[in-house]
PDB file of N, H, CA, C and O in Angstrom:
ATOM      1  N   UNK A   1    -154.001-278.661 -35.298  1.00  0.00           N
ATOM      2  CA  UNK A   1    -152.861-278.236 -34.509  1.00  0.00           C
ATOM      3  C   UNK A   1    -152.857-278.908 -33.134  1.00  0.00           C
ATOM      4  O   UNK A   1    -151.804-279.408 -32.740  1.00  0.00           O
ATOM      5  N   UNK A   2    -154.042-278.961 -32.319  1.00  0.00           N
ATOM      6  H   UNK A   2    -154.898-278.555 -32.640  1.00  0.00           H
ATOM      7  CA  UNK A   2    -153.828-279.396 -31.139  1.00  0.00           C
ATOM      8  C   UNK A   2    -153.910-280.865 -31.232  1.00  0.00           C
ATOM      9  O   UNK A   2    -153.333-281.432 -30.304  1.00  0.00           O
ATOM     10  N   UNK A   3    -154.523-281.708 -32.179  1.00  0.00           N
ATOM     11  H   UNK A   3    -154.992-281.247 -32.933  1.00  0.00           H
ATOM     12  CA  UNK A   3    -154.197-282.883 -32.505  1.00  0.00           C
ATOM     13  C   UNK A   3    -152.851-282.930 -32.670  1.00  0.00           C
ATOM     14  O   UNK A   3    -152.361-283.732 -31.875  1.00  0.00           O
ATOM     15  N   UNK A   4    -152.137-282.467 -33.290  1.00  0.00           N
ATOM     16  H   UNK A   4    -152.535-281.815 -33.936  1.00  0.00           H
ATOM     17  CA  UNK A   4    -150.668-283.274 -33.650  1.00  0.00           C
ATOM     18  C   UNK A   4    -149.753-282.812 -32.241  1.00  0.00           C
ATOM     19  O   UNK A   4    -148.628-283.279 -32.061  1.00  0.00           O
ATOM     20  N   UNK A   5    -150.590-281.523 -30.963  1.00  0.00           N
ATOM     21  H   UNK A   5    -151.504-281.144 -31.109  1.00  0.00           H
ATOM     22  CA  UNK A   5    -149.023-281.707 -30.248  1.00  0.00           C
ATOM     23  C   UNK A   5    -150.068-282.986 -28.995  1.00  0.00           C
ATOM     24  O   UNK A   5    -149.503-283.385 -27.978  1.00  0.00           O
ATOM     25  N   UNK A   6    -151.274-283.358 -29.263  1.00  0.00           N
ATOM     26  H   UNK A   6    -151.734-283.034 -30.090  1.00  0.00           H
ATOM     27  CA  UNK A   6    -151.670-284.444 -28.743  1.00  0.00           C
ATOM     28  C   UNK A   6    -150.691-285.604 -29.115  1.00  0.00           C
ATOM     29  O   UNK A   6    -150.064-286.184 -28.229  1.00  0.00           O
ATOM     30  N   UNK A   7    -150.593-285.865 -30.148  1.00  0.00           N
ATOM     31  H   UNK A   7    -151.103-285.394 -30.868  1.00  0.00           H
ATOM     32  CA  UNK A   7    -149.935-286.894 -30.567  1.00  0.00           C
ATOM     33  C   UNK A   7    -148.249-286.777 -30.158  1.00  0.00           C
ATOM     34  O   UNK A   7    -147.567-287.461 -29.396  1.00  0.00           O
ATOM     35  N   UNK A   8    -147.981-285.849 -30.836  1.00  0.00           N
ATOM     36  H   UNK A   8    -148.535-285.293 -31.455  1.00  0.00           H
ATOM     37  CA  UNK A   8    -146.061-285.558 -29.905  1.00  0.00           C
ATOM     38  C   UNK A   8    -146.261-285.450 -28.230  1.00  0.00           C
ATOM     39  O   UNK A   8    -145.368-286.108 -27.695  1.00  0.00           O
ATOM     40  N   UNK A   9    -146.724-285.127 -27.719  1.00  0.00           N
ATOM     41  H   UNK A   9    -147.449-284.593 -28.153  1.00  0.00           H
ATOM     42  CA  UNK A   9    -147.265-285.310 -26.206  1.00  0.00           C
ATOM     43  C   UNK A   9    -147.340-287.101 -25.737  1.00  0.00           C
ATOM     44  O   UNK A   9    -146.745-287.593 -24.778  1.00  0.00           O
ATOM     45  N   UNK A  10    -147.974-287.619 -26.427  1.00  0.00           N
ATOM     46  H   UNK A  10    -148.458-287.219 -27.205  1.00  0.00           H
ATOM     47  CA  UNK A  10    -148.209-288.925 -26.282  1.00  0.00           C
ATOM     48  C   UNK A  10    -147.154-289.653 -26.551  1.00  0.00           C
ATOM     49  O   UNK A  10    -146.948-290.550 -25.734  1.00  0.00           O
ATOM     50  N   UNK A  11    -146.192-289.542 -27.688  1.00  0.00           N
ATOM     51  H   UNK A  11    -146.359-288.813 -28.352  1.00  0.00           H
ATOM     52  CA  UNK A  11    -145.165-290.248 -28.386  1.00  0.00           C
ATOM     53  C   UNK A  11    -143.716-289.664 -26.939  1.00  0.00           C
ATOM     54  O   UNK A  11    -142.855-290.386 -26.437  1.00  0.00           O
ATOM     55  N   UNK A  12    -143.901-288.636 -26.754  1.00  0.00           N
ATOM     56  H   UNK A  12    -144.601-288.049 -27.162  1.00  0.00           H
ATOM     57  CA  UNK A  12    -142.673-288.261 -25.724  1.00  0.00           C
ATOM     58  C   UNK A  12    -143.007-288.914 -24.391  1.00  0.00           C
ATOM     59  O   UNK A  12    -142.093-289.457 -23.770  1.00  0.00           O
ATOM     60  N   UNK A  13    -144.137-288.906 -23.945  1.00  0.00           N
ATOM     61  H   UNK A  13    -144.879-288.465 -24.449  1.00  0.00           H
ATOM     62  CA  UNK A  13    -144.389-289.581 -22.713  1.00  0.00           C
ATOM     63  C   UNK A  13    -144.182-291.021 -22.603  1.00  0.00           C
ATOM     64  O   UNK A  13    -143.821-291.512 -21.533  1.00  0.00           O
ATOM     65  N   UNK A  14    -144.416-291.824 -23.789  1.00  0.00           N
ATOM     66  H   UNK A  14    -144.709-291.425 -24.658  1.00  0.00           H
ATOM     67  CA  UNK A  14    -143.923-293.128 -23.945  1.00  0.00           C
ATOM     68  C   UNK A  14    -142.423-292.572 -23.931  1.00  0.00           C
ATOM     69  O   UNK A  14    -142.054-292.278 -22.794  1.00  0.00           O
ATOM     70  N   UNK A  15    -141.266-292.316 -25.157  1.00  0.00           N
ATOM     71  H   UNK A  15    -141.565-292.555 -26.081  1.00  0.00           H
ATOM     72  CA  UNK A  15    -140.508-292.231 -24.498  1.00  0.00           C
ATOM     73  C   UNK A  15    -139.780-292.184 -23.059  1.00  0.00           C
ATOM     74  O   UNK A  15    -138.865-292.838 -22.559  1.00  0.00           O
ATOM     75  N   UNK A  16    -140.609-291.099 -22.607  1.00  0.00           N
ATOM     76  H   UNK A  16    -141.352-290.568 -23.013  1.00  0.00           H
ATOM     77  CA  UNK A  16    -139.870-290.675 -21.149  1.00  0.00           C
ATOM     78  C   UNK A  16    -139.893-292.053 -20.137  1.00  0.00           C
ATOM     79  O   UNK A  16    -139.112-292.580 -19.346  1.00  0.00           O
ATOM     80  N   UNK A  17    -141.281-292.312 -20.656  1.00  0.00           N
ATOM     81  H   UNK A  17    -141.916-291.884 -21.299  1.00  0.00           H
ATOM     82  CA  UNK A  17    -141.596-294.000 -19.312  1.00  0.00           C
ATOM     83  C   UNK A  17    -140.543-294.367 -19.895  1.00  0.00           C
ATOM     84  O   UNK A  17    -139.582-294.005 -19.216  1.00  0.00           O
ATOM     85  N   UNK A  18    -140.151-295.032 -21.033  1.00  0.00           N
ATOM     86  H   UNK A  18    -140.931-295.326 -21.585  1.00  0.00           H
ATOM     87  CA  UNK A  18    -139.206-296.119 -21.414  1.00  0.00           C
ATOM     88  C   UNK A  18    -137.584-295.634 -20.580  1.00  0.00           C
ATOM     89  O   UNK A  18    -136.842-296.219 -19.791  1.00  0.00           O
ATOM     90  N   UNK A  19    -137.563-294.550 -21.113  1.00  0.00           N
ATOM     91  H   UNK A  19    -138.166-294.075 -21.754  1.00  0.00           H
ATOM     92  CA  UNK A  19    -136.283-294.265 -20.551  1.00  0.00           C
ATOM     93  C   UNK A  19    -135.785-293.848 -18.744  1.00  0.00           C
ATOM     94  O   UNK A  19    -134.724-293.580 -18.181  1.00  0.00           O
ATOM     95  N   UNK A  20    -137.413-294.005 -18.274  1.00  0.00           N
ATOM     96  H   UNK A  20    -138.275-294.222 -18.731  1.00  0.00           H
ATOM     97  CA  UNK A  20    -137.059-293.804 -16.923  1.00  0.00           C
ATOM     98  C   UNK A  20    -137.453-295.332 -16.186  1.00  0.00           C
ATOM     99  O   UNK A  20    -137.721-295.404 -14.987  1.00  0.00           O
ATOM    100  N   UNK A  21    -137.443-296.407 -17.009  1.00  0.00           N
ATOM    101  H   UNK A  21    -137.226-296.349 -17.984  1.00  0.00           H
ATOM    102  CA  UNK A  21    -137.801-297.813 -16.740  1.00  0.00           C
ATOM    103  C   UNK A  21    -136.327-297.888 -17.108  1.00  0.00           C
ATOM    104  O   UNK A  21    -135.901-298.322 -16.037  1.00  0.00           O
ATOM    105  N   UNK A  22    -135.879-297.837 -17.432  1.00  0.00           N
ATOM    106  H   UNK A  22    -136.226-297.484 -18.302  1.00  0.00           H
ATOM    107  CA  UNK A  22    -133.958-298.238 -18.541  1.00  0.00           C
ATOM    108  C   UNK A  22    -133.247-297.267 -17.072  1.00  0.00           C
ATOM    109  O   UNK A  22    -132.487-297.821 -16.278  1.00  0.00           O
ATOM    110  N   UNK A  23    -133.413-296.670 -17.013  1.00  0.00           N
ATOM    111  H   UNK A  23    -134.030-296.220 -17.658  1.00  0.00           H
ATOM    112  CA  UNK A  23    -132.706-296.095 -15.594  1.00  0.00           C
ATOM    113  C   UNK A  23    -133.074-296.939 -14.733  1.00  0.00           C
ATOM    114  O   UNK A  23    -132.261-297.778 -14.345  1.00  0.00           O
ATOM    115  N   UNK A  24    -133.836-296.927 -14.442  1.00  0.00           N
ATOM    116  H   UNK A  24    -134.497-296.245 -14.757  1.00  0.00           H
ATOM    117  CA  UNK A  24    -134.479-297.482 -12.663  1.00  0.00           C
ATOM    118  C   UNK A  24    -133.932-298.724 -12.862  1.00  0.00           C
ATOM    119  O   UNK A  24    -133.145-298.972 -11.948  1.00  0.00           O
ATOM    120  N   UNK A  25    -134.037-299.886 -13.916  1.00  0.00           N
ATOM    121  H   UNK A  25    -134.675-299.684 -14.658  1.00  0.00           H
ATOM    122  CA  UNK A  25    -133.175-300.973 -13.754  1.00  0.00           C
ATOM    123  C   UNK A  25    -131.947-301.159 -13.698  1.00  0.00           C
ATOM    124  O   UNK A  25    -131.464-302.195 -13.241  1.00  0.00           O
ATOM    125  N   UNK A  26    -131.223-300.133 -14.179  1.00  0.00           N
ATOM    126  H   UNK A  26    -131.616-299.292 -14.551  1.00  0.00           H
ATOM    127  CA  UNK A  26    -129.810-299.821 -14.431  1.00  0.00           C
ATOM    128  C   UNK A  26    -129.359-299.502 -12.871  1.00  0.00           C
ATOM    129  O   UNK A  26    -128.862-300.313 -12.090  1.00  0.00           O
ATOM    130  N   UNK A  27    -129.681-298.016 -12.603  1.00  0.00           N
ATOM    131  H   UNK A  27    -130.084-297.357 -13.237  1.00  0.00           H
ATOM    132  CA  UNK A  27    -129.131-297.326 -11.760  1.00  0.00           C
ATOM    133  C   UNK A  27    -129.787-297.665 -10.158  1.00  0.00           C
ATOM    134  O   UNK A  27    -129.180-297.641  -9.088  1.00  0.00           O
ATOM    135  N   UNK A  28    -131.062-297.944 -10.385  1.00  0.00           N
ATOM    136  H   UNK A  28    -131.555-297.964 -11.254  1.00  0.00           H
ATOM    137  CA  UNK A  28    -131.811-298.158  -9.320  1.00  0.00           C
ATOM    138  C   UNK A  28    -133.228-297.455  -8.774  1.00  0.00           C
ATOM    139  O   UNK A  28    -133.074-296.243  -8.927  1.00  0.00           O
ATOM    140  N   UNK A  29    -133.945-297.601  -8.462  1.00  0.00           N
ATOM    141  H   UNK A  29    -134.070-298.585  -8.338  1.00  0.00           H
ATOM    142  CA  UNK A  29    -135.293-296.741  -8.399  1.00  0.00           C
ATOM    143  C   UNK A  29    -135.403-294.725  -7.560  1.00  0.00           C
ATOM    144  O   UNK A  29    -135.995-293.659  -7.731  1.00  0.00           O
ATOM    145  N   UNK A  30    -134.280-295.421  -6.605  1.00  0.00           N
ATOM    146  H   UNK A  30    -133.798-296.287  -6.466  1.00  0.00           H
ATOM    147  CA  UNK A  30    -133.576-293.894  -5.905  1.00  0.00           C
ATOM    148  C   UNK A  30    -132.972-293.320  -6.254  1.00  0.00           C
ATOM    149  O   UNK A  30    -132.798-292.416  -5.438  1.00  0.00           O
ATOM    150  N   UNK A  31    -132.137-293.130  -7.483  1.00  0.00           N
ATOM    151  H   UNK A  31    -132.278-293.865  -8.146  1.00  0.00           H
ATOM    152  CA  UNK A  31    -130.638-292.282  -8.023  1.00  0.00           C
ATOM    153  C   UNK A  31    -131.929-291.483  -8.806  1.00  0.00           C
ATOM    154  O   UNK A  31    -133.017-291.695  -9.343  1.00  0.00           O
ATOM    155  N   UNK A  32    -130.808-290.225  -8.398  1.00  0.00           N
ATOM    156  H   UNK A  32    -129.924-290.053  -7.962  1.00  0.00           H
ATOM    157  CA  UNK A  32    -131.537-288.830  -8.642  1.00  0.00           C
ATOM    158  C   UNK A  32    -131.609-288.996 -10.622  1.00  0.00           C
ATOM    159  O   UNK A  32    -132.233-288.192 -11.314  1.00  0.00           O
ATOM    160  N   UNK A  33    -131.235-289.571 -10.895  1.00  0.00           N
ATOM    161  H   UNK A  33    -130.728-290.225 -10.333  1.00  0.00           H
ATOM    162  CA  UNK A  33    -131.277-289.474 -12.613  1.00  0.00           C
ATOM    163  C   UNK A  33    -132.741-289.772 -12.734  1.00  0.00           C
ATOM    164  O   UNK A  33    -133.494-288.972 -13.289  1.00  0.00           O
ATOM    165  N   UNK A  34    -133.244-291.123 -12.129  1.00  0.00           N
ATOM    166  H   UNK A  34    -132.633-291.773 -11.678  1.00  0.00           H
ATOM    167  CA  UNK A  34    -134.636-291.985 -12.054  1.00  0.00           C
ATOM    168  C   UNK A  34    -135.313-290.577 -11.604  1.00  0.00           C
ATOM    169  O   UNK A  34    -136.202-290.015 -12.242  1.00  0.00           O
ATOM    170  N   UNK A  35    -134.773-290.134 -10.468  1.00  0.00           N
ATOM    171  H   UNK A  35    -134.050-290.591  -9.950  1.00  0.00           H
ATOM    172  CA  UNK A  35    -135.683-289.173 -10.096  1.00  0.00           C
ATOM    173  C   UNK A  35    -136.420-288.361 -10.703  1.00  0.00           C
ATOM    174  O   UNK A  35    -137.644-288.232 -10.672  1.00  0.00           O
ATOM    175  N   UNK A  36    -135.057-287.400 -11.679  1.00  0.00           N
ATOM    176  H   UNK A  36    -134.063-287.505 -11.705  1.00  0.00           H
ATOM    177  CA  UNK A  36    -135.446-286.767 -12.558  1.00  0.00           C
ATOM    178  C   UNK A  36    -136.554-286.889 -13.536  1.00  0.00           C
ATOM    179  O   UNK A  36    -137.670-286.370 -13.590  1.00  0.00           O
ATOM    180  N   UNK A  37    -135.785-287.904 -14.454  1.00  0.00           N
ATOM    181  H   UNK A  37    -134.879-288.325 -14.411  1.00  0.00           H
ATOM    182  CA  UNK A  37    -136.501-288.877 -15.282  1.00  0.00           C
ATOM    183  C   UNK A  37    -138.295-288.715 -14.770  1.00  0.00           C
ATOM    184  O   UNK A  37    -139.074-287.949 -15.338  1.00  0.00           O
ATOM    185  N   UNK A  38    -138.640-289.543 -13.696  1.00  0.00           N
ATOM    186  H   UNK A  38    -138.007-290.165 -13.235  1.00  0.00           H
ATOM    187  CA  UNK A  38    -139.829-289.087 -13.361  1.00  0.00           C
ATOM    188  C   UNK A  38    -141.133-288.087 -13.109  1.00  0.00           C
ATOM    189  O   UNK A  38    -142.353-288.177 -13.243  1.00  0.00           O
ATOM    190  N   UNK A  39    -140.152-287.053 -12.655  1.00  0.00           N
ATOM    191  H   UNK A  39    -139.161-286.980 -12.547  1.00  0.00           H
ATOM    192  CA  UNK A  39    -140.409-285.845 -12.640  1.00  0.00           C
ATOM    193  C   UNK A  39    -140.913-285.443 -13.868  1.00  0.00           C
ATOM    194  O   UNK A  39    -142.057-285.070 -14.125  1.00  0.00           O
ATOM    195  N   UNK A  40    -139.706-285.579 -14.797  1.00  0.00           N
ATOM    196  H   UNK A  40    -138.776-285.882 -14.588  1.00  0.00           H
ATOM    197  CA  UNK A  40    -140.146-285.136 -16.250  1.00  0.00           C
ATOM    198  C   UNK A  40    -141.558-285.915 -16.932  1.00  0.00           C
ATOM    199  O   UNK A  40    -142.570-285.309 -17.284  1.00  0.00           O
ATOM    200  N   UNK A  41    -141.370-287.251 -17.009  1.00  0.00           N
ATOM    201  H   UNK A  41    -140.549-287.744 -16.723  1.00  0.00           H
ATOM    202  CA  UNK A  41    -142.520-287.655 -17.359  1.00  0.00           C
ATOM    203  C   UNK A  41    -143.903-286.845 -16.670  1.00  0.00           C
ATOM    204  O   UNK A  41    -144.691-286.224 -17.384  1.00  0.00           O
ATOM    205  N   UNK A  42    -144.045-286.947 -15.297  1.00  0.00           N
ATOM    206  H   UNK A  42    -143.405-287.451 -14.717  1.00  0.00           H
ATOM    207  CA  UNK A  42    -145.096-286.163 -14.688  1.00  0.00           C
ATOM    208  C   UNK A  42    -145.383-284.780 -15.280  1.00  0.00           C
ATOM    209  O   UNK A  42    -146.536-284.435 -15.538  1.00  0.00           O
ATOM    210  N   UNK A  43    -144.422-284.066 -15.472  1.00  0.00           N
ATOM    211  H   UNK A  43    -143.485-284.346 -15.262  1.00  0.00           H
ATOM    212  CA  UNK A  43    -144.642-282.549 -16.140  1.00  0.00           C
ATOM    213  C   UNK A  43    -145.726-283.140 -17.500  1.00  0.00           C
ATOM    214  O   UNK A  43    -146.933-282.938 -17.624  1.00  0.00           O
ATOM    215  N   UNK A  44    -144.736-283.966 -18.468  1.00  0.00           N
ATOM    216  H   UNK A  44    -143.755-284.130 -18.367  1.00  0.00           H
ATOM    217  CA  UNK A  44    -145.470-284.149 -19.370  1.00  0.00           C
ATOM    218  C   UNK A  44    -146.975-284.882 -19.533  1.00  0.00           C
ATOM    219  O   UNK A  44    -147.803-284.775 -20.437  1.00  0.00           O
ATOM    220  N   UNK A  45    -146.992-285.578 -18.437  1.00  0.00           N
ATOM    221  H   UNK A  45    -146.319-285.665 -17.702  1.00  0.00           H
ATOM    222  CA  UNK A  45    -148.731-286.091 -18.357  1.00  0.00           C
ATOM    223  C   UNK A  45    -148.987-285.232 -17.729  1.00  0.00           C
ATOM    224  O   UNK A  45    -149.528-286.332 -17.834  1.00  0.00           O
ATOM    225  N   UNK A  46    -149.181-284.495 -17.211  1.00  0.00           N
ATOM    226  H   UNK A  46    -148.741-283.601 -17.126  1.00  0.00           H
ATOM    227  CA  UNK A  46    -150.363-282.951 -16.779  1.00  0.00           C
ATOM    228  C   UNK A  46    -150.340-282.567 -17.782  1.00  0.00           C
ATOM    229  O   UNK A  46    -151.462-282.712 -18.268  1.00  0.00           O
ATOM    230  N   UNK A  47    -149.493-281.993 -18.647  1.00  0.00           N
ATOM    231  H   UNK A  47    -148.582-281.874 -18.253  1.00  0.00           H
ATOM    232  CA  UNK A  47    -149.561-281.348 -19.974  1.00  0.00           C
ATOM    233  C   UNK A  47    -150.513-281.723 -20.545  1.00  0.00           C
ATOM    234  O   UNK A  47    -151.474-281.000 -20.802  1.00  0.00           O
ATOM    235  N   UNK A  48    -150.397-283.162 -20.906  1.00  0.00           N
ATOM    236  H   UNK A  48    -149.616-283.750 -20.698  1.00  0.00           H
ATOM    237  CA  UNK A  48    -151.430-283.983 -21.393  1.00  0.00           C
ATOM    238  C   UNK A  48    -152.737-283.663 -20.866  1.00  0.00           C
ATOM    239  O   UNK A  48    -153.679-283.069 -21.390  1.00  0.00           O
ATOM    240  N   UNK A  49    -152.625-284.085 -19.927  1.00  0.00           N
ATOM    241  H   UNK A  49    -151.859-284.568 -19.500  1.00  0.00           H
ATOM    242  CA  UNK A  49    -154.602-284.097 -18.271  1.00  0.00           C
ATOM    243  C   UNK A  49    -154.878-282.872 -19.087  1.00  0.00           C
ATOM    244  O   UNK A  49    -155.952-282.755 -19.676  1.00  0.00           O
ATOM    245  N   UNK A  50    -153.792-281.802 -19.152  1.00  0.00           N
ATOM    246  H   UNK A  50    -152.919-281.897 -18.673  1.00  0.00           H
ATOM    247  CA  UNK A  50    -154.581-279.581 -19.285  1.00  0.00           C
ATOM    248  C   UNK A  50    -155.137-280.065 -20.655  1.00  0.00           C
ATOM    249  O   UNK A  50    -156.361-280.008 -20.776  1.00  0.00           O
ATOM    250  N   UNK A  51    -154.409-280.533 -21.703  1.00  0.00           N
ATOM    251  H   UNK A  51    -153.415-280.579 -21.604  1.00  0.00           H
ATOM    252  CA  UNK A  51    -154.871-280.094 -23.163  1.00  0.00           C
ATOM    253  C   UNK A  51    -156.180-281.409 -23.241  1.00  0.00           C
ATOM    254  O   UNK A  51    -156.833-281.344 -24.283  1.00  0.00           O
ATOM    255  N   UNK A  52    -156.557-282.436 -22.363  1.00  0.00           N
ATOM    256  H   UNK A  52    -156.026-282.489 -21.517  1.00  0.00           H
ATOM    257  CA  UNK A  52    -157.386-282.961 -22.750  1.00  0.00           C
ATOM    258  C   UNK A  52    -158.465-282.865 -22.256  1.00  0.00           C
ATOM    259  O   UNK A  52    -159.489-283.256 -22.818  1.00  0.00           O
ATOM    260  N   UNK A  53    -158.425-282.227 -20.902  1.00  0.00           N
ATOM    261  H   UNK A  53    -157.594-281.909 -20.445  1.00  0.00           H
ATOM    262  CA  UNK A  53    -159.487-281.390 -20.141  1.00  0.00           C
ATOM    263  C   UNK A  53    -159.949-280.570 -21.072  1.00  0.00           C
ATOM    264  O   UNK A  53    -161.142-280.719 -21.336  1.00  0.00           O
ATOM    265  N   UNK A  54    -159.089-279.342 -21.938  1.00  0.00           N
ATOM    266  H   UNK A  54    -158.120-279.221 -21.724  1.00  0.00           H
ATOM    267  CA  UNK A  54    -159.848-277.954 -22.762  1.00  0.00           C
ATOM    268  C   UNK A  54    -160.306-278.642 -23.465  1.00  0.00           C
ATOM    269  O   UNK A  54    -161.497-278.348 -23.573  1.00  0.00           O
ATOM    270  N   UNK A  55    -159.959-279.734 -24.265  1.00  0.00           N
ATOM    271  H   UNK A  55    -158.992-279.973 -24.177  1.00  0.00           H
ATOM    272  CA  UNK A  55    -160.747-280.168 -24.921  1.00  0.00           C
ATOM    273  C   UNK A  55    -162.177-280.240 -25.183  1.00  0.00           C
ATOM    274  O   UNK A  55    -162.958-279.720 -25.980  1.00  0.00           O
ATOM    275  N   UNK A  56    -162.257-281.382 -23.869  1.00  0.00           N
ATOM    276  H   UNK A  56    -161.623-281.804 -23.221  1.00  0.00           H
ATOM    277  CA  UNK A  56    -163.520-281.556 -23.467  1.00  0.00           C
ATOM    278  C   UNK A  56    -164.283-280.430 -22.371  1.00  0.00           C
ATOM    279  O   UNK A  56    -165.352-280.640 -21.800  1.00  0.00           O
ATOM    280  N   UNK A  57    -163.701-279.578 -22.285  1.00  0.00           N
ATOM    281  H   UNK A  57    -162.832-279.407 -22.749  1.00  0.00           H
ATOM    282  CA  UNK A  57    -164.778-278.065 -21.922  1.00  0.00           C
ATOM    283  C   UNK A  57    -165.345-277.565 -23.160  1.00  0.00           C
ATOM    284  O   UNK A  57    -166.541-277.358 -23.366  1.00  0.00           O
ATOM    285  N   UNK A  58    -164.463-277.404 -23.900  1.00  0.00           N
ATOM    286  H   UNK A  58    -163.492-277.572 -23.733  1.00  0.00           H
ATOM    287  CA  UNK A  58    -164.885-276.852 -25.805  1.00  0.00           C
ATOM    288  C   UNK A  58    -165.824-277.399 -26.260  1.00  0.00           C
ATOM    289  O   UNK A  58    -166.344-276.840 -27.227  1.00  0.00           O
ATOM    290  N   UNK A  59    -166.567-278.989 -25.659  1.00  0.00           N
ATOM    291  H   UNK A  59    -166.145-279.442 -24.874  1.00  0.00           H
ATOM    292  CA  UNK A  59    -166.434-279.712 -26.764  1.00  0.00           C
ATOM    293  C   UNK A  59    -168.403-279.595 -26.508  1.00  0.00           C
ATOM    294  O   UNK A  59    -169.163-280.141 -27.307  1.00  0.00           O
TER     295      UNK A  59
END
């Protein structure tokens, strides 16, 4: 279980970079969309850092 939301964790965070690289060239590195965009990715790599930290406390 925690393997596969490792893996959807990983597969969305590529997404998110891609799509907040496709903004930032588009719109520009400052427009609040990029902003967003960023933000979100960040939520999702801590997500990542928490579940790979318990990991390795468990382990």
């Amino acid at each position: 279980m925690i393997l596969k939301n490792v893996i959807d964790l990983r597969k969305n965070i590529k997404e998110h970079r891609q799509n907040m690289y496709e903004l930032a060239n588009y719109k520009g590195a400052a427009h609040p969309d990029v902003i967003k965009a960023s933000q979100q990715l960040d939520k999702e790599i801590v997500r990542l850092q928490k579940i790979i930290q318990e990991i390795r406390f468990f382990s």
